[in-house]
C-alpha positions as CSV (number, residue, x, y, z in Angstrom):
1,X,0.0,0.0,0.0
2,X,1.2,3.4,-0.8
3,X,2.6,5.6,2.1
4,X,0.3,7.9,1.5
5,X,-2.7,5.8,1.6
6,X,-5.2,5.9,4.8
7,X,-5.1,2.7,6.3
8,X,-8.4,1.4,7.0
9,X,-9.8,1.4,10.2
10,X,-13.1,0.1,11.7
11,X,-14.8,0.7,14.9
12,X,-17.3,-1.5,15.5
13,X,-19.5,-1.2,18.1
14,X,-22.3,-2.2,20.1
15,X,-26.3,-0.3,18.0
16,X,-29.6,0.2,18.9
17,X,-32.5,-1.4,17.6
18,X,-34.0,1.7,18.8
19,X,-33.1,5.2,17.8
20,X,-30.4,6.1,19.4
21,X,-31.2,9.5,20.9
22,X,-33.0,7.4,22.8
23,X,-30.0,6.8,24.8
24,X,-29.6,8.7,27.9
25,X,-27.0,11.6,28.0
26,X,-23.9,10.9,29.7
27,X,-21.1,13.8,30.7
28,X,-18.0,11.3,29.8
29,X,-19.3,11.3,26.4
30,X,-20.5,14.5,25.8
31,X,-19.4,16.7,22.7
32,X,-19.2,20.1,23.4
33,X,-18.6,22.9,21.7
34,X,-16.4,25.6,23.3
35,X,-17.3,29.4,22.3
36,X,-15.3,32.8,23.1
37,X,-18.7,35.0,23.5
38,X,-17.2,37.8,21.9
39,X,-16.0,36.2,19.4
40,X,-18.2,34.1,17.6
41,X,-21.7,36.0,16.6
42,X,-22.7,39.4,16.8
43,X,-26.5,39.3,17.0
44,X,-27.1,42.4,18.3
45,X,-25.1,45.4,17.5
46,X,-26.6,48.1,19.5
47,X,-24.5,46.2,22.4
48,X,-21.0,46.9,20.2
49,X,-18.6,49.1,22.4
50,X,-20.5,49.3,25.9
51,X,-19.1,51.0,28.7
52,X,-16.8,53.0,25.9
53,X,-14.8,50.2,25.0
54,X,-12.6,50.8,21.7
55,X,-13.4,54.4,21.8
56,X,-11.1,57.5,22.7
57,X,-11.9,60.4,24.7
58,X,-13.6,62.0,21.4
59,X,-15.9,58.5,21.1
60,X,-14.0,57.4,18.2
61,X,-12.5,54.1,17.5
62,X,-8.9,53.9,18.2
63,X,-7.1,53.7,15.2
64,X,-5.1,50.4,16.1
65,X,-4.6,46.5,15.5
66,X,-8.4,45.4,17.7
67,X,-7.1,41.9,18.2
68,X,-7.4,42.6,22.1
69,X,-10.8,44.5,21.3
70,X,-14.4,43.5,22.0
71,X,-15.3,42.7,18.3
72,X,-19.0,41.9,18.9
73,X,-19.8,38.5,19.6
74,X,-22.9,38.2,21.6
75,X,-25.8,36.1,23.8
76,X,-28.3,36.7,20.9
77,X,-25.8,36.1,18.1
78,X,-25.4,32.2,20.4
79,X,-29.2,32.0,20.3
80,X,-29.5,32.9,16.7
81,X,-27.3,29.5,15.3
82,X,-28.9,27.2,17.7
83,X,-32.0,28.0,16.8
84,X,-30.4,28.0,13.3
85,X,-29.3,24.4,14.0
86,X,-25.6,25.0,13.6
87,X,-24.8,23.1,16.8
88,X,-27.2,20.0,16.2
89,X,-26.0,19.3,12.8
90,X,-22.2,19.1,14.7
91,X,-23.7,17.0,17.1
92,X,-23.3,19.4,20.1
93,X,-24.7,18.2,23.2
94,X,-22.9,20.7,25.5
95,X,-22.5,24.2,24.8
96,X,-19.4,25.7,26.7
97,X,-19.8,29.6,26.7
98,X,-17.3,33.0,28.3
99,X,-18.2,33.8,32.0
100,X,-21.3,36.4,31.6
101,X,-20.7,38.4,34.2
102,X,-19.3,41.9,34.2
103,X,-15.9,42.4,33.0
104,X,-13.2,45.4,33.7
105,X,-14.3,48.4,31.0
106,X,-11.3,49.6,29.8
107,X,-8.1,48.1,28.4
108,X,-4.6,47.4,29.6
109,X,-1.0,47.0,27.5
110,X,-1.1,43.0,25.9
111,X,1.4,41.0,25.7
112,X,5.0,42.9,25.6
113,X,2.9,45.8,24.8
114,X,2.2,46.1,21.2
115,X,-1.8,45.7,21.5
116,X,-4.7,47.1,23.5
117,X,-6.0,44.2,25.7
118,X,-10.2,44.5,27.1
119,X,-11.2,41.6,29.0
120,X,-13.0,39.9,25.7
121,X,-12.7,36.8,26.8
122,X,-14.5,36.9,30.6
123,X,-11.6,36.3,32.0
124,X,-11.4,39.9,33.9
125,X,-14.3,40.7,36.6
126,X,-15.3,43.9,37.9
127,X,-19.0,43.0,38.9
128,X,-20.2,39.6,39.5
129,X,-23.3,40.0,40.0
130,X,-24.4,41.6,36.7
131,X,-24.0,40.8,32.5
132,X,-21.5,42.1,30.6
133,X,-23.6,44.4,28.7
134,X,-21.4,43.8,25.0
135,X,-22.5,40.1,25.7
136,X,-26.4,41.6,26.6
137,X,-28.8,41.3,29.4
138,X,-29.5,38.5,31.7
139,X,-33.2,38.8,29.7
140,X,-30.3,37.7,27.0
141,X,-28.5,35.4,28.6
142,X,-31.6,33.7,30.3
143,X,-32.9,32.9,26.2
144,X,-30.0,31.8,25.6
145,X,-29.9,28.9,27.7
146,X,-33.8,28.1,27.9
147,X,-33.3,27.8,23.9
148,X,-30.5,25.5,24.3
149,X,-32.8,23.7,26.9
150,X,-35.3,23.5,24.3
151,X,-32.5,21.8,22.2
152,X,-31.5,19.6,24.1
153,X,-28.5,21.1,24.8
154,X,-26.8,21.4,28.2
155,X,-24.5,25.1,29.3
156,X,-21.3,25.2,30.8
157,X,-19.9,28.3,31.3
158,X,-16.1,29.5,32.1
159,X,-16.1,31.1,36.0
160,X,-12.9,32.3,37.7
161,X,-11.8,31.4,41.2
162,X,-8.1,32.9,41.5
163,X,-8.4,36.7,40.2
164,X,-10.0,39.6,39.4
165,X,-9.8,42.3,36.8
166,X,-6.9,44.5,36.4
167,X,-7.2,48.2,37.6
168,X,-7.9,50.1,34.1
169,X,-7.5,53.9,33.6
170,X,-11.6,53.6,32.7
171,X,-12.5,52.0,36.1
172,X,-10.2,54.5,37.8
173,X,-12.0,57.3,36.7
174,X,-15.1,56.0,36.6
175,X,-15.5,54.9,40.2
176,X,-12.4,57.4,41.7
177,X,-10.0,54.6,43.0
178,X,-6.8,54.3,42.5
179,X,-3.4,56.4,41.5
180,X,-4.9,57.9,38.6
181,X,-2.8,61.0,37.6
182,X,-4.2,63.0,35.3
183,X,-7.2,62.8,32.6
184,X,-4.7,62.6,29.6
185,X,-5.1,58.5,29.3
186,X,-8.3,58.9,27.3
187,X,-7.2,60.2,24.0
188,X,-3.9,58.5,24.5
189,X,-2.4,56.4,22.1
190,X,1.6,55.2,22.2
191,X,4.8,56.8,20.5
192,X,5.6,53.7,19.1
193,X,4.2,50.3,18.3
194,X,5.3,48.5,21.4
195,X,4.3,50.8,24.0
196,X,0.7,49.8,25.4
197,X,2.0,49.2,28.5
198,X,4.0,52.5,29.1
199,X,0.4,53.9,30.6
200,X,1.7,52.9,33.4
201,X,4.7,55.3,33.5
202,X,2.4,58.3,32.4
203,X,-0.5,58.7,34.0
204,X,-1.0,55.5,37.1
205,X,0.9,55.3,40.7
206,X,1.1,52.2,42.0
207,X,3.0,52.6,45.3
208,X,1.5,55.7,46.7
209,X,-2.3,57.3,47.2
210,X,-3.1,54.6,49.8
211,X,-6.6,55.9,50.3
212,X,-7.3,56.2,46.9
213,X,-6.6,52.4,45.9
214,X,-8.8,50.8,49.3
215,X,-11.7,52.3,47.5
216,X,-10.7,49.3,44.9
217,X,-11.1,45.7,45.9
218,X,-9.4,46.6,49.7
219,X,-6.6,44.7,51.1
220,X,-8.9,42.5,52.8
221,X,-10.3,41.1,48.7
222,X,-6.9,40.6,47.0
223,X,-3.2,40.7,46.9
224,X,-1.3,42.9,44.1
225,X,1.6,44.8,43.8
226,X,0.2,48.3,45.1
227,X,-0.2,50.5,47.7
228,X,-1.4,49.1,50.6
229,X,-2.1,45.8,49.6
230,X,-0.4,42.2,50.7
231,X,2.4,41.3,48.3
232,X,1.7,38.6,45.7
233,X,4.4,36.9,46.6
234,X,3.5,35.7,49.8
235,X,0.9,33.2,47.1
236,X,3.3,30.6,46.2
237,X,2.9,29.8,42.3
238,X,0.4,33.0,41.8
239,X,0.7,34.5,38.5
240,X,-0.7,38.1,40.5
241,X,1.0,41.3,39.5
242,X,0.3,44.8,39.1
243,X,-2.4,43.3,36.2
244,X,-3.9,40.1,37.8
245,X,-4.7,40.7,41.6
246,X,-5.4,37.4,43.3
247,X,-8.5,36.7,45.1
248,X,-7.8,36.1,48.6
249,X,-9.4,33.0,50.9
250,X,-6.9,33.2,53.6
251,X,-8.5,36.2,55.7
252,X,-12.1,37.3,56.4
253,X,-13.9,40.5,54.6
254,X,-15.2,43.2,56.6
255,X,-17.7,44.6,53.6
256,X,-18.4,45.1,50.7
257,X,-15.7,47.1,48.1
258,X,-15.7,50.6,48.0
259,X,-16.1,50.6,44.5
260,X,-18.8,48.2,43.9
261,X,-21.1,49.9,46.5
262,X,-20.6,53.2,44.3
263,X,-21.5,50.7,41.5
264,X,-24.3,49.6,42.5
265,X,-26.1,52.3,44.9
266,X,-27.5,52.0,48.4
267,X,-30.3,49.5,48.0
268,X,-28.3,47.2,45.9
269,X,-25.9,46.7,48.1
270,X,-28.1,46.7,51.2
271,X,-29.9,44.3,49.2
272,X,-26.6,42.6,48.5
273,X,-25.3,42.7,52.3
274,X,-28.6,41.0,53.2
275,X,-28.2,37.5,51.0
276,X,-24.7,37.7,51.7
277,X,-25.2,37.7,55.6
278,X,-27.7,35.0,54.7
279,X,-25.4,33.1,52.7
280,X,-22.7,32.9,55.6
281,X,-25.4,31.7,58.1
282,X,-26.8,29.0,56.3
283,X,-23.4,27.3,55.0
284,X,-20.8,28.4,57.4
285,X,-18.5,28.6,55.6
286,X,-15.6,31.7,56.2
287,X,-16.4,34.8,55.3
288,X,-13.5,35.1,52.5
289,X,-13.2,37.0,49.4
290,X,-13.3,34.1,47.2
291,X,-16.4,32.5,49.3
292,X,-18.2,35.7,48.2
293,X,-18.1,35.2,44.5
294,X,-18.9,31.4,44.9
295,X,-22.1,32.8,46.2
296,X,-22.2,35.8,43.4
297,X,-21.7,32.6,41.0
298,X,-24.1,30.3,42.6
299,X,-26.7,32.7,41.8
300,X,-25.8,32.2,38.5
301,X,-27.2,28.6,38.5
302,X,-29.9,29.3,41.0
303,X,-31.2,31.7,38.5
304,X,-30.6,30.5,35.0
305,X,-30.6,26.7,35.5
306,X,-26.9,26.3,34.1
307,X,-25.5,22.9,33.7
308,X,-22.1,22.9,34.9
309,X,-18.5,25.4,35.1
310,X,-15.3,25.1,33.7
311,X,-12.9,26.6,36.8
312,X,-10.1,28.7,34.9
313,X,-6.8,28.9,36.4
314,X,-7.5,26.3,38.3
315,X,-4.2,25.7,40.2
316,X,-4.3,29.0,41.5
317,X,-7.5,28.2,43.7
318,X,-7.4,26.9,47.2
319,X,-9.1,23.1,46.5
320,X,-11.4,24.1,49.9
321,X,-12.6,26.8,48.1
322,X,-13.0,25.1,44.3
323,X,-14.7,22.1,46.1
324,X,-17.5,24.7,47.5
325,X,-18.1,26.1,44.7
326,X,-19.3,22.8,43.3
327,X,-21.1,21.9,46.5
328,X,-23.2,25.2,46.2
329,X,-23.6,25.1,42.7
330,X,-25.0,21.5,42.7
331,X,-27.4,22.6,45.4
332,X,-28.3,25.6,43.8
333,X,-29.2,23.7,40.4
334,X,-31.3,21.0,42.4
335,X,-33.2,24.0,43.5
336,X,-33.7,25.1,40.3
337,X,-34.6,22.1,38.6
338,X,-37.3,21.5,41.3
339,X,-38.6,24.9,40.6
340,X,-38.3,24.5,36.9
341,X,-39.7,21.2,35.8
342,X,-40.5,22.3,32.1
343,X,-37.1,23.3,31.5
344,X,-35.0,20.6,33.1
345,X,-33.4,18.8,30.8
346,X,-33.2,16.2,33.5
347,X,-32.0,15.2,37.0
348,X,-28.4,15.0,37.1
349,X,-26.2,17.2,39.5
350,X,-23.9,19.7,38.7
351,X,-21.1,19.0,36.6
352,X,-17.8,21.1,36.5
353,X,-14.7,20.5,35.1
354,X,-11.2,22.5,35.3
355,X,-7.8,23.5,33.8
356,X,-5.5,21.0,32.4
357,X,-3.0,22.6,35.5
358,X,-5.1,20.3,37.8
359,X,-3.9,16.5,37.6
360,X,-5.6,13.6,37.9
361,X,-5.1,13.2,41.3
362,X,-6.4,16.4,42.4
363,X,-8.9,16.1,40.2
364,X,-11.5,15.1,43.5
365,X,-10.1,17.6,45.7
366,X,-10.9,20.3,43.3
367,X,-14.4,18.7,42.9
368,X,-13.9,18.2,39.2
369,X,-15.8,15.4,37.3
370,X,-13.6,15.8,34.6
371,X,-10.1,16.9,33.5
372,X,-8.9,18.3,30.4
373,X,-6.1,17.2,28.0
374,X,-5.0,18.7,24.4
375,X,-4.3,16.4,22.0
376,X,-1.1,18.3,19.9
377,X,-1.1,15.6,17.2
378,X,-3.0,12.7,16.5
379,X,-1.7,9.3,15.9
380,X,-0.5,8.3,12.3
381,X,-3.3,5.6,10.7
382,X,-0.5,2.4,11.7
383,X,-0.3,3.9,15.0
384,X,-4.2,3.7,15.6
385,X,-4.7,0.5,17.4
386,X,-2.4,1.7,20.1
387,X,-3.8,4.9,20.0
388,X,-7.7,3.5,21.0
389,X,-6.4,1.2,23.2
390,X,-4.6,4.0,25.0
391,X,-8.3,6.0,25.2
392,X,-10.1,3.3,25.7
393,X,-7.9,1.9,28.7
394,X,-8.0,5.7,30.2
395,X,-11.7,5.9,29.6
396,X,-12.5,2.8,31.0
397,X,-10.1,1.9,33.9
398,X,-9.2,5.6,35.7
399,X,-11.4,7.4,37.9
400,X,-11.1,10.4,36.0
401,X,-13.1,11.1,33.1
402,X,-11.1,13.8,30.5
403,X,-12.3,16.1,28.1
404,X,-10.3,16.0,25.2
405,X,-9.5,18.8,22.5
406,X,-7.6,20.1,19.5
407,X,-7.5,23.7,19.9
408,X,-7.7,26.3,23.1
409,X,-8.3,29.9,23.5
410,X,-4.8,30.1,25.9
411,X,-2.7,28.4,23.5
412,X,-1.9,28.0,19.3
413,X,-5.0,26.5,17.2
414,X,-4.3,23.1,16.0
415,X,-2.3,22.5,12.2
416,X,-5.4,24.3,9.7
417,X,-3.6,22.3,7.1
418,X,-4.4,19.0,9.3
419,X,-7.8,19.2,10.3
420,X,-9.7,16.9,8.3
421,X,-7.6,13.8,9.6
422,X,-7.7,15.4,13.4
423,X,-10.9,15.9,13.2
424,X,-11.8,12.4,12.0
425,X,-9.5,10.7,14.9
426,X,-10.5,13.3,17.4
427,X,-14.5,13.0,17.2
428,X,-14.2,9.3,16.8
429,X,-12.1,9.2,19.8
430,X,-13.5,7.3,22.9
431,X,-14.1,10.0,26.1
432,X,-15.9,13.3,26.0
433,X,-14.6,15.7,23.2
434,X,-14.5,19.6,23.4
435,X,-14.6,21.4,19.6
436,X,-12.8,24.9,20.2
437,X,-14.9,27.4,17.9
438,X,-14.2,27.3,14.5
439,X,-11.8,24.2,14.4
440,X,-14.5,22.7,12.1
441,X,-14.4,25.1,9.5
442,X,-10.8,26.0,9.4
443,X,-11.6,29.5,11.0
444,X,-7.4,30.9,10.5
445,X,-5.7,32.6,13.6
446,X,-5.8,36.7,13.8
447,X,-2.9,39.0,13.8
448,X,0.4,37.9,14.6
449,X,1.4,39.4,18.2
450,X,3.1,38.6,21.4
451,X,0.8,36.7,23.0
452,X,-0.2,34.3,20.6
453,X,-3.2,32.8,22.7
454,X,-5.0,36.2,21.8
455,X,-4.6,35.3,17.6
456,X,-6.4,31.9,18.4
457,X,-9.2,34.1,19.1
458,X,-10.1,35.5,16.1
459,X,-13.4,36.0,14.9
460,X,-15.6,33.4,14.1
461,X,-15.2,32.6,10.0
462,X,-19.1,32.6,9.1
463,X,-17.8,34.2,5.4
464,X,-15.0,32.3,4.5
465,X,-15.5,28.7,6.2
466,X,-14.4,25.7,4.4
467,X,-17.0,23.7,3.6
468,X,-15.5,20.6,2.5
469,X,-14.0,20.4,6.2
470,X,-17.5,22.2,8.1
471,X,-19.4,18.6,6.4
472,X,-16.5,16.3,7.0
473,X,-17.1,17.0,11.2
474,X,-20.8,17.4,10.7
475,X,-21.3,14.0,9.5
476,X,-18.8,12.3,11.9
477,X,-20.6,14.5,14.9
478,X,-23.9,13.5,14.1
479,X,-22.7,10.0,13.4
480,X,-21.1,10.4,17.1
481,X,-24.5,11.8,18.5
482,X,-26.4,9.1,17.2
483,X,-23.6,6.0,18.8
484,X,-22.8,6.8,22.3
485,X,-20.9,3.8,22.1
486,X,-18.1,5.7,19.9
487,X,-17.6,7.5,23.2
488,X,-18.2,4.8,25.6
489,X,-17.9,1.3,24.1
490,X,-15.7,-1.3,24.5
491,X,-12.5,-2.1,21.9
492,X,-11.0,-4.6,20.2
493,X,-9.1,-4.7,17.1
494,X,-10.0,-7.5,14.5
495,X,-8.2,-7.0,11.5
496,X,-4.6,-5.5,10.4
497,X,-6.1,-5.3,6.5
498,X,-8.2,-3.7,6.5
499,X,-7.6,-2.3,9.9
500,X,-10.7,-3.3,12.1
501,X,-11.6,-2.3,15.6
502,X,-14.6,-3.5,17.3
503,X,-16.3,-1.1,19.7
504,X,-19.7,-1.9,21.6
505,X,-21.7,-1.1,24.6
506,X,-25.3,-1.9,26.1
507,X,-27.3,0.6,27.9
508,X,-30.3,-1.4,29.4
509,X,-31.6,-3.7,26.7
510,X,-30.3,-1.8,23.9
511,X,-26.9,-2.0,22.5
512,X,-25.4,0.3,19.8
513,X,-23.0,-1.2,17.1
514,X,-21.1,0.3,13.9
515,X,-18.6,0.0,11.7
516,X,-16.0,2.7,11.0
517,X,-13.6,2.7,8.1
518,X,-10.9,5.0,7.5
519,X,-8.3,5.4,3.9
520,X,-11.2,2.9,1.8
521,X,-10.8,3.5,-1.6
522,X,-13.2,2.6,-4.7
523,X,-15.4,-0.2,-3.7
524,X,-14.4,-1.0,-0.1
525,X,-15.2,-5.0,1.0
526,X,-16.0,-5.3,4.6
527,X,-16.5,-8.4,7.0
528,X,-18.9,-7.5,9.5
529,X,-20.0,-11.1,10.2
530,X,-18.7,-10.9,13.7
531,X,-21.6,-7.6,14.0
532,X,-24.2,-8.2,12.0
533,X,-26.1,-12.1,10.3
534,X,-26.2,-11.9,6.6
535,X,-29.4,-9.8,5.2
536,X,-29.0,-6.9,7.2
537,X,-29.4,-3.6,5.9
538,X,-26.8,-1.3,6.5
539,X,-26.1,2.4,5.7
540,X,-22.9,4.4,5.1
541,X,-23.9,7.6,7.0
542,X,-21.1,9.6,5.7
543,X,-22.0,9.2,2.3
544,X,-26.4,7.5,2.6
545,X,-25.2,4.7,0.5
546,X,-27.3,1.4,1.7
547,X,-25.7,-2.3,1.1
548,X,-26.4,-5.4,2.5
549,X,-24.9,-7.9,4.5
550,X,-23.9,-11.4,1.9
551,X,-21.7,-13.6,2.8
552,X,-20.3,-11.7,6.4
553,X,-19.6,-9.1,4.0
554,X,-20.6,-6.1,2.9
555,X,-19.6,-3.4,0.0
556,X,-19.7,0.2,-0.2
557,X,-18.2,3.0,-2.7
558,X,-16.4,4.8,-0.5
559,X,-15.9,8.6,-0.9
560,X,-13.3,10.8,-1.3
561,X,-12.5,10.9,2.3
562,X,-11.8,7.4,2.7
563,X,-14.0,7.6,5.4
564,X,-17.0,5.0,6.0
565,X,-19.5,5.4,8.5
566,X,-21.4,1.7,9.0
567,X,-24.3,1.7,11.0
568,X,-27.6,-0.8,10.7
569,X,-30.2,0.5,8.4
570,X,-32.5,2.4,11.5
571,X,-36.0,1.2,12.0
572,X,-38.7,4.1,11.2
């Protein structure tokens, strides 16, 4: 066989003679789909630059490389493309979206300096308690994940334990903390290309006005580098600075920040003060900083029925604090199922997953059902059998359950010239499986700058996607979607030539089999004798061709691809 050629593989596993959605959901196979809010659909563009963002002091766009900018992306552009049936066609079960909540308004130097950085991706707070109004309301947000309800669809959405927003010139002025030095920042651009960050020389003061900064977060909410506040270094392995100041679990709060009871008014935060006295009570758990925004996030899921988190920055959380968050959160979404019957989707508990940071053996003592792991290449076709057996052992045999994916929004998107073969291996792969935006249409990084996780979070490539891959992982997710047992099942291989794995599983009284052939060419022979008795029907579903079983054998053309999909004809 030439070098070149696909060797064929099959996956055989264990079908339904019932249809198989059918089947009942399981997290450890789930396929989700992993979306940067802002940048993926802009459904609503009255929302575009809230809070001033991308504007200077004259309410004009900055004239500069928006990488770092808010470019749009949206709850009601989400809601638009499910409803659309983007996500079911891919065979998303599991929608994974940017924390919601409030982010810093303005922007800091990225990188070594040569962008303007906003907190785009959620990964910034200044409020947690409210929307981000560039993502839209919680009327917005609230649609968004009754429709994905309605689809069938569960939401997990990105929360973060071990930091809060920088201290931008925009929240300086807007809620007077800080070492703000003069109102010159706000039609401000740099003398040369690299020279974001020199701000910081102009017009902020860092080690002074000790009043000024405790009307930010107080000592008592975070460490940083500033006035007043506990050194970050005292946090062994904290990545706080001068931009990311750490949340802090080690001491009790005294009230409320000064700036966020300016945010939000009297009776808000009397209001606020109330639940939060409340809160304490009822769990007793310390009164920290970071055991206020577990209950901030809590509400979250008490109020919009989400389905589980994805803890960012996970090894920079005290496990105490990580393992309460899920304790509250899977209380709080009990309460909401039981209040919310027509929405529930079901009655499974909270689900929440973290960094890669966190091994396997922390893994419980972080409360995490899941871990993830990023697959940088994926096994040549003679490497396959070890490759399965690998997942399958992992999937099978350790406590953990991983979520496995190509691309991430922290690191470089996976080979574009690749992607066809990767996405074949990856969605056939046993495990749960986590599609980073735009990895099924080829969606190309953005501008080249220092921090390239920030260019794997370009915009979403609705104009230019390449079709030829988009239905190349639409037909293997659905195929996925409708054989839990490609997640789940059992493995053996059965043939070198062609190369043959058998995969099966039973839920109940139904079982789910299939045949899966990779590198077929022409009119592709296949003994499935060992599956399915002679005079069954069966169906390629990557191409609808039907054949049937003579002999233990059965024959399909197979297409371009090489790729077969075998599954038994289903019953109408």
């Amino acid at each position: 066989m030439h070098s070149s050629r696909l060797a064929a593989i099959f996956i055989l596993l264990l079908v339904p003679s019932v249809h198989a959605q059918e089947f009942e959901f399981s997290w450890d196979q789930a396929t989700t789909y992993r979306i940067v809010t802002d940048r993926f659909s802009n459904g609503d563009s009255s929302n575009d630059f809230a809070y001033g963002r991308g504007l200077d002091g004259n309410g004009n766009s900055y004239e500069t490389d928006s990488t770092g900018h808010f470019l749009g992306g949206d709850f009601a552009g989400i809601t638009g493309w499910i409803e659309d049936g983007y996500f079911a066609d891919l065979g998303i079960n599991v929608l994974r979206l940017s924390a919601p909540y409030e982010q810093v308004h303005g922007w800091v130097g990225g990188g070594d300096g040569d962008f303007q950085q906003y907190a785009y991706d959620g990964m910034w707070p200044l409020d947690f308690t409210e929307s981000d109004r560039a993502f839209g309301s919680k009327a917005d947000f609230q649609l968004l994940v009754d429709t994905a309800h309605a689809h069938g669809m569960r939401v997990v959405v990105d929360v973060n334990l071990s930091y809060v927003g920088p201290a931008t010139m925009h929240d300086m002025a807007a809620f007077g903390f800080g070492g703000l030095t003069s109102d010159g920042w706000r039609s401000w651009t740099p003398s040369s290309r690299v020279g974001w960050q020199s701000y910081q020389r102009e017009y902020v003061t860092y080690t002074d006005s000790l009043d000024s900064w405790s009307r930010w977060w107080g000592s008592e909410w975070v460490k940083a580098g500033i006035a007043g506040y506990e050194s970050c270094a005292s946090k062994e392995g904290s990545t706080c600075n001068d931009i990311l100041p750490a949340l802090r679990s080690d001491v009790d709060v005294s009230q409320i920040p000064h700036f966020l009871q300016l945010k939000w008014g009297e009776e808000k935060a009397s209001a606020q003060a109330v639940e939060l006295e409340s809160f304490f009570d009822r769990t007793g758990a310390r009164r920290s900083a970071a055991n206020h925004v577990v209950k901030w996030m809590t509400d979250w899921v008490g109020e919009f029925g989400i389905d589980g988190f994805h803890l960012s920055e996970a090894d920079q959380v005290d496990p105490s604090v990580s393992s309460f968050l899920k304790q509250e959160a899977t209380a709080a979404l009990a309460r909401w199922k039981s209040a919310n019957p027509q929405k529930s989707l079901d009655d499974r508990e909270f689900w929440m997953t973290g960094s890669s940071s966190v091994t396997d053996s922390q893994s419980s003592l972080y409360g995490f059902d899941a871990v993830h792991r990023q697959v940088k290449s994926v096994a040549a076709d003679n490497e396959m059998s070890t490759y399965f057996e690998d997942l399958v052992a992992r999937a099978g045999e350790e406590a953990t359950s991983y979520v496995t994916h190509l691309s991430a929004d922290d690191a470089s998107l996976f080979d574009r010239m690749s992607l066809q073969d990767a996405g074949t291996k990856f969605l056939l792969a046993p495990g749960a499986v986590s599609i980073f935006y735009g990895d099924e249409s080829a969606r190309r990084p953005g501008s080249d700058v220092s921090d390239p996780s920030h260019a794997a979070n370009s915009f979403m490539n609705w104009a230019d996607a390449d079709e030829e891959i988009l239905s190349h992982w639409q037909k293997i997710g659905a195929f996925r979607a409708a054989h839990p047992a490609v997640a789940t099942g059992g493995y053996d291989m059965v043939q070198e030539s062609p190369y043959a794995f058998h995969r099966g599983m039973r839920q109940g009284a139904d079982t789910d089999q299939v045949v899966i052939v990779l590198g077929a060419e022409g009119k592709t022979r296949v003994k499935v004798s060992i599956v399915w008795p002679d005079d069954t029907i069966l169906r390629d579903a990557y191409t609808g061709n039907v054949s049937i079983v003579s002999f233990g054998q059965v024959t399909f053309d197979a297409a371009p691809s090489g790729l077969m999909l075998l599954e038994e004809m289903p019953m109408e």
